[in-house]
C-alpha positions as CSV (number, residue, x, y, z in Angstrom):
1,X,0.0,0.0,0.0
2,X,1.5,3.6,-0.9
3,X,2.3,5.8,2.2
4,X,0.0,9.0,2.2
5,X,1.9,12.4,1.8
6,X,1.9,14.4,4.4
7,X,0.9,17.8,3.3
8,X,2.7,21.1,4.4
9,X,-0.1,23.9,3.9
10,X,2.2,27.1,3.1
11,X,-0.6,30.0,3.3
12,X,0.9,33.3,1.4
13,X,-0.6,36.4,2.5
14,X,-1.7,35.8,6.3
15,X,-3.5,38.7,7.2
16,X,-7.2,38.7,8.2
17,X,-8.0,36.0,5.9
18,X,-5.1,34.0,5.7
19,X,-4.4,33.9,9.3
20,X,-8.3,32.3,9.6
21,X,-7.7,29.9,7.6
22,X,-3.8,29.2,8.7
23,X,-5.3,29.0,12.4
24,X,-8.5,26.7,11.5
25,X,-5.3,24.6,10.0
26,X,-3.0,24.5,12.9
27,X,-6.4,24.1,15.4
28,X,-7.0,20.5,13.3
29,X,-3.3,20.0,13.6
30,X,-2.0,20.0,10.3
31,X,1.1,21.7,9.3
32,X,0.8,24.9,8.2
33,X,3.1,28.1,7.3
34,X,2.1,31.6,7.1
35,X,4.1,33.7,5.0
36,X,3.8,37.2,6.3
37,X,5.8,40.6,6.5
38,X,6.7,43.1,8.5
39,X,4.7,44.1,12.1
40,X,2.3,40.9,11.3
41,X,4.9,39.0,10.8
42,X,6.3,40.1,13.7
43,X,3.5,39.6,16.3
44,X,2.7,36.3,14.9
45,X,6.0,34.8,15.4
46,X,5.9,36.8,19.2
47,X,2.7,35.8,19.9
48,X,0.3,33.1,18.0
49,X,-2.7,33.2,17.0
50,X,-5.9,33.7,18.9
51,X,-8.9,33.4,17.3
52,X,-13.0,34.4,18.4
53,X,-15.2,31.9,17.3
54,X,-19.1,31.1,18.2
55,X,-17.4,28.0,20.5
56,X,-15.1,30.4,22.0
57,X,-11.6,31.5,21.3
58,X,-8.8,29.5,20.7
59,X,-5.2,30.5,21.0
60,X,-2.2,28.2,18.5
61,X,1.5,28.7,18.2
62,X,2.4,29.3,14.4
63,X,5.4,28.9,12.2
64,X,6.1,32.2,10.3
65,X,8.8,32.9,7.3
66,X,9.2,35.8,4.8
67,X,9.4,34.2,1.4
68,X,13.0,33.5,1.6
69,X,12.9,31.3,4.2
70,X,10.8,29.3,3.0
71,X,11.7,25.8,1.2
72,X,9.1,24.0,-0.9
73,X,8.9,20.4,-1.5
74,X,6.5,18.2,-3.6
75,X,4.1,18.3,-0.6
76,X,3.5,22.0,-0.2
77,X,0.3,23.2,-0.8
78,X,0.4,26.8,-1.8
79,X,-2.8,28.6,-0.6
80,X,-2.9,32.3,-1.6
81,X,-5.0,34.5,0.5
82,X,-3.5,37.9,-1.0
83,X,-5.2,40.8,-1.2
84,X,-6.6,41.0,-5.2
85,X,-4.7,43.7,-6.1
86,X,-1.1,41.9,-4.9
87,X,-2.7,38.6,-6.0
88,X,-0.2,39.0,-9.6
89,X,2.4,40.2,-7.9
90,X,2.6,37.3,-5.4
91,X,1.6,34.8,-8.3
92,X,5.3,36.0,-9.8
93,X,7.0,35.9,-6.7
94,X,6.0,32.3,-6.0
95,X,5.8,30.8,-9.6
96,X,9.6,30.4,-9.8
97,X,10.3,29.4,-6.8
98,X,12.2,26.0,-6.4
99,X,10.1,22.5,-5.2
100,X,11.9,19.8,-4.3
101,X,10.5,16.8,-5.0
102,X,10.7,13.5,-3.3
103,X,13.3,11.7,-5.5
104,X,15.7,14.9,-5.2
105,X,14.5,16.5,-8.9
106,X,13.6,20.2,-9.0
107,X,11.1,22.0,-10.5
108,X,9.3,25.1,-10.2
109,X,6.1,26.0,-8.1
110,X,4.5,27.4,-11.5
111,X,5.2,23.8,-13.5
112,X,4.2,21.6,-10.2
């Protein structure tokens, strides 16, 4: 029987909406990377994530990189949560960035 992959949810762009659906993520324990800049960046890396939901809040640790830490492999899952008008922008930041896949070839995020 073929092992499963274990998916690595990379969520560019975790603002208000992309920090929702990093944190629903990292609640359900998968793992999950927000890519953020700057004072969010900051404060997530300082302090987590707390969300206010109808159960009640929850508060989870997250991993944070800029774009240059990060390393892709064939089990990323690029989810863009952008802003619409950076949406191109991050589309051609991301689409040649290097994937490594599980037999050691490379491609790029735009071919995989």
């Amino acid at each position: 029987m073929p092992s499963e992959i274990q998916h690595r949810y990379v969520v560019i762009g975790a603002g208000a909406i992309g920090g929702c659906i990093g944190g629903v993520l990292a609640r359900a324990n998968a793992p999950v990377l927000l890519v953020a800049r700057g004072r969010n960046a900051e404060a997530l890396a300082a302090d987590g994530l707390t969300m206010h939901t109808p159960d009640g809040p929850f508060h989870v640790s997250v991993a944070v990189a800029s774009i240059e830490e990060v390393r892709l492999t064939h089990a990323a899952v690029l989810v863009s949560a952008t802003k619409t008008q950076q949406l191109d922008a991050a589309l051609r930041e991301w689409g040649d960035r290097p994937v490594v896949a599980a037999d050691g070839t490379v491609a790029t995020a735009g071919e995989c």
